[in-house]
N, C-alpha and C positions, 0 to 999 in steps of 0.2 A: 703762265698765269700770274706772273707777278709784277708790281710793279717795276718799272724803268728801272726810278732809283733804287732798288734794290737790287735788280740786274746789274748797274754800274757798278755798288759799293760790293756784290760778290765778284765780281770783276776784276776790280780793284785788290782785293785780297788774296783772292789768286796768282795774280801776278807778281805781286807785291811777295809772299811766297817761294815762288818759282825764281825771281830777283836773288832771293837769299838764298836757298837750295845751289842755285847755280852758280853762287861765289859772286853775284853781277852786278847786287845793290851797289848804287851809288853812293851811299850814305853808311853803309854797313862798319864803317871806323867811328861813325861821329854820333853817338849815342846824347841823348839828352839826358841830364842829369836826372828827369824820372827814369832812365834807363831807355825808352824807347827810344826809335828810330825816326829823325826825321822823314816826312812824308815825300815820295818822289812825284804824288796827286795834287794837281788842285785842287782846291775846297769844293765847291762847286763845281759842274760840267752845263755844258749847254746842249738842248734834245734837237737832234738835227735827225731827221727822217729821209731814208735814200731810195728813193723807189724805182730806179733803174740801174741798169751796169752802166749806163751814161754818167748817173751820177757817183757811185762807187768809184768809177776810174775818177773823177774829176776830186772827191777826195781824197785819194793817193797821191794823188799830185801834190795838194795841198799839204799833205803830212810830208811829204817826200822835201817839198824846196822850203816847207816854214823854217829850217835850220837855216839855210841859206839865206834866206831873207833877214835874217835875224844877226846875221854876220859870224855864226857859226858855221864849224865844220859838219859836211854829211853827216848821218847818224845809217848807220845799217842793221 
């Protein structure tokens, strides 16, 4: 019963979270001088709706090679 965007940004917190619990932030050395943590999120997200396992695999895909495409290494 809630909005999107607040599904995303509890989302977001959670994992962001779970990030530092787990020792795994990216950023967890490199504090900003107001003390926080630079963001691993983009500001914004985009509402992409998947209404088949047709489409769920075809965005795995997409999250899977975008490293590659990008001239980065795998991510797992």
């Amino acid at each position: 019963h809630y909005p999107v965007e607040q599904v995303v940004r509890l989302l977001k917190q959670a994992a962001t979270r779970a990030l530092l619990e787990d020792e795994r932030h990216p950023f967890a050395t490199q504090r900003l001088k107001s003390g926080r943590l630079p963001s691993v999120w983009q500001q914004d997200f985009r509402k992409v709706f998947l209404y088949s396992a047709a489409d769920i695999r075809g965005r795995i895909v997409y999250v899977n090679n975008n490293p590659l495409e990008a001239g980065y290494k795998p991510q797992h």
